[in-house]
C-alpha positions as semicolon CSV with decimal commas, in nm:
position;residue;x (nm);y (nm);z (nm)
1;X;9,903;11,180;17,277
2;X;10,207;11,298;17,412
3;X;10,392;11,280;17,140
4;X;10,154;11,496;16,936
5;X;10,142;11,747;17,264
6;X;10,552;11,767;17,253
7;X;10,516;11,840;16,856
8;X;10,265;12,118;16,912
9;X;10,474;12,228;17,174
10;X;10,790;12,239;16,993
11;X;10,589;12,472;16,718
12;X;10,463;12,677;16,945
13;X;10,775;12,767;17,082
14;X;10,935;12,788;16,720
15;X;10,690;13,066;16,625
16;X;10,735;13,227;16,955
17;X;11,139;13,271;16,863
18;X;11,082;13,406;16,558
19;X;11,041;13,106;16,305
20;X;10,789;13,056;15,961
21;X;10,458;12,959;16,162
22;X;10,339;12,647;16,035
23;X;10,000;12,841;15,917
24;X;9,909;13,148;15,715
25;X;9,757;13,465;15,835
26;X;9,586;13,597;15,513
27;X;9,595;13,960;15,659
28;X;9,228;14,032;15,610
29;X;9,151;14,132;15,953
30;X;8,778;13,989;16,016
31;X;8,819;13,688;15,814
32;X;9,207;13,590;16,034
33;X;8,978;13,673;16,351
34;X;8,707;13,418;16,247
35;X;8,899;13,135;16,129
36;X;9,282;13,203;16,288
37;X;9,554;13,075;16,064
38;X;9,481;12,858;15,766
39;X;9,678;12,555;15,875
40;X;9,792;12,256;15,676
41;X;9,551;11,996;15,646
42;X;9,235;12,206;15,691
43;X;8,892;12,280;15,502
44;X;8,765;12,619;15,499
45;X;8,428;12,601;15,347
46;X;8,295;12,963;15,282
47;X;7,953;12,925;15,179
48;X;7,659;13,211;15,028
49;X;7,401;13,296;14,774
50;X;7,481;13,367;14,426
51;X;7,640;13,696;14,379
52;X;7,708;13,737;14,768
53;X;8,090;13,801;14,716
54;X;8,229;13,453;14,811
55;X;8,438;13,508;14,476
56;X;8,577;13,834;14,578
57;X;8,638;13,714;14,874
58;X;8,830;13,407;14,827
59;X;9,038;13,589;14,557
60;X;9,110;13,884;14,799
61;X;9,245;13,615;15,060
62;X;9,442;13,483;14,770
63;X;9,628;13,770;14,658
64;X;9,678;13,888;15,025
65;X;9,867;13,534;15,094
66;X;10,049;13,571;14,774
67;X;10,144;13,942;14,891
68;X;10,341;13,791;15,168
69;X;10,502;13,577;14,985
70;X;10,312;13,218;15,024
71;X;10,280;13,064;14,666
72;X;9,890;13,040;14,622
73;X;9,668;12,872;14,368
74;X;9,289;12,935;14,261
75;X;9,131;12,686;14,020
76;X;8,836;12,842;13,892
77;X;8,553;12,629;13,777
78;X;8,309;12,924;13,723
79;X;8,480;13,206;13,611
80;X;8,745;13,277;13,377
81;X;9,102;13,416;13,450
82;X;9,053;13,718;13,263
83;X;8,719;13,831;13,455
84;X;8,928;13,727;13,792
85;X;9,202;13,952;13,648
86;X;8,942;14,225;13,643
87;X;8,831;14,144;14,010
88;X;9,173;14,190;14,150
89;X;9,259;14,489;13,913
90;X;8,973;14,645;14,029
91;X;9,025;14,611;14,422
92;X;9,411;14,693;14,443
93;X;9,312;15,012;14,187
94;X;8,994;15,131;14,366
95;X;8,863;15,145;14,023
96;X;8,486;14,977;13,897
97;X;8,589;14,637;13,733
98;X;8,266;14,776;13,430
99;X;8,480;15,047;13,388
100;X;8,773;14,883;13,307
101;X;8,633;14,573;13,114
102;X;8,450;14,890;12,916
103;X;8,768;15,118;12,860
104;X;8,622;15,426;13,075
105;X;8,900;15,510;13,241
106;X;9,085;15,843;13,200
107;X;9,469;15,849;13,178
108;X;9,592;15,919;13,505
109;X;9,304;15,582;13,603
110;X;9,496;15,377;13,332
111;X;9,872;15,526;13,530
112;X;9,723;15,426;13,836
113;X;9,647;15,074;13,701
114;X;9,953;15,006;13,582
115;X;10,135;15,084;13,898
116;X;9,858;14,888;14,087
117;X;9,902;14,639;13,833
118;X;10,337;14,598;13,847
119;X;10,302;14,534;14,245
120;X;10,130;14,227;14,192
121;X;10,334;14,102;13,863
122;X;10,576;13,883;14,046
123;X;10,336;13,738;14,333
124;X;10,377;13,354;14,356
125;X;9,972;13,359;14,267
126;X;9,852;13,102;13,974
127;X;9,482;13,063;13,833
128;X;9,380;12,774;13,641
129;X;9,030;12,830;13,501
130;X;8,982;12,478;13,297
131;X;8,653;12,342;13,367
132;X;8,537;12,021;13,432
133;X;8,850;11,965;13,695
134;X;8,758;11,651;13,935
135;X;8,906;11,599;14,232
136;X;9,156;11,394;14,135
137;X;9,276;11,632;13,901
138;X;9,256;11,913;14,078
139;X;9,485;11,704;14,390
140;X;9,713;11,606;14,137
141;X;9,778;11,969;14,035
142;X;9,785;12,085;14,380
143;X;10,040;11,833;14,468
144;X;10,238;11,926;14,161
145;X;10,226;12,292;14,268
146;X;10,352;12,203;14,624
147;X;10,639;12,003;14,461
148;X;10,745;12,278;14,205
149;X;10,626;12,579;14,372
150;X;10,568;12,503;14,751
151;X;10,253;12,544;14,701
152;X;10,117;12,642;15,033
153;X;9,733;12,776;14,970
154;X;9,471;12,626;14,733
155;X;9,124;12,784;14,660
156;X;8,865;12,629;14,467
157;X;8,588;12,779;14,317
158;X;8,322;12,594;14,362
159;X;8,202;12,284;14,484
160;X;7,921;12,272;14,290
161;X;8,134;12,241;13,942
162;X;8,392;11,951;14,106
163;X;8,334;11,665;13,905
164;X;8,329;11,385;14,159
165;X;8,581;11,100;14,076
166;X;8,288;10,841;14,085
167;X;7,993;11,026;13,894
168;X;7,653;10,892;13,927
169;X;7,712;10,747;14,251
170;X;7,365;10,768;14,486
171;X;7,145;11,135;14,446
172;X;7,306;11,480;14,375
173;X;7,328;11,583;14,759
174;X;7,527;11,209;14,829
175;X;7,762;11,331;14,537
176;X;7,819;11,673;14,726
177;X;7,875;11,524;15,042
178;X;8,139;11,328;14,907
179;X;8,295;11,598;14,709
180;X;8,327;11,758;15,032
181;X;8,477;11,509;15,233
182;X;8,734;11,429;14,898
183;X;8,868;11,761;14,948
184;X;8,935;11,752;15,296
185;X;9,096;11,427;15,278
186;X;9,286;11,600;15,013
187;X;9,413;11,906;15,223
188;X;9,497;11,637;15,474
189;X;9,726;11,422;15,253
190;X;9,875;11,702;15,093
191;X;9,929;11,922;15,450
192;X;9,764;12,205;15,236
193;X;9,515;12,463;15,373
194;X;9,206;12,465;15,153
195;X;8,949;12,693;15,073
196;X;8,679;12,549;14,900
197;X;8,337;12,791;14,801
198;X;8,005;12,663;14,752
């Protein structure tokens, strides 16, 4: 115990003098105030309905840890990276994502979405929409991503398309369960904040 009192000690006074805080404000105001820093090693599970926003949401948090700089990747089990394109397009540029997908956008829209659209170009945010991902594949990328990129957010969207590593193991709410707790041993190992949505 002491020692791991002396190590949060010694990082609390690090961040006090000005050094990289071990965890990650995303900068969305009510989401930082619920859950404080996304530190290595934990699960954030954000949970809802269909069509409730947990999507938007997760890729919002994304892009506003890439913003500051934090390399951050989304795999995408549901979605595809050109309709997640469209999401983010659509937030930064105020601008309906139907209206873009459809081309109804007037010139000085299409200006403004191109200067929306060149802030983001160079932040350290990757998608990987391939489906079927278990999670063993979807560690082994992360861990890759940490290694090449310093990886230091993941996001997965969603639980419910995670292949688990042993299929057909005991009924479909066992399988979940153990999806679950794969992916937090998995932030764990990798000292990786994860979002996962369900």
């Amino acid at each position: 115990l002491g020692a791991i009192v002396a190590r949060v000690i010694t990082r609390s006074n690090e961040a006090a003098n000005g050094a990289t805080p071990v965890g990650i404000r995303s900068g969305l105001a009510c989401f930082d105030s619920l859950v404080g820093q996304l530190m290595p090693g934990h699960l954030v599970i954000i949970a809802g309905e269909t069509g409730s926003g947990k999507t938007a949401l997760a890729t919002q948090l994304g892009y506003m840890v890439a913003g500051q700089g934090f390399p951050v990747e989304l795999k995408s089990l549901e979605m595809g990276n050109d309709e997640i394109g469209t999401r983010v397009l659509a937030t930064l540029s105020e601008i309906a994502g139907e209206s873009i997908t459809e081309g109804r956008v007037s010139p000085s829209q299409l200006d403004h979405m191109m200067v929306m659209g060149s802030r983001v170009i160079d932040w350290p945010m990757q998608f990987d929409d391939r489906p079927g991902q278990s999670v063993g594949m979807i560690e082994a990328s992360f861990a890759r991503s940490k290694v090449q990129r310093g990886l230091r957010l993941g996001i997965i969207d969603h639980l419910q398309y995670v292949k688990p590593d042993k299929p057909g193991m005991g009924k479909e709410h066992e399988q979940i369960k153990q999806v679950v707790d794969d992916h937090k041993a998995m932030a764990k190992r990798l000292g990786l904040p994860i979002i996962l949505l369900s």
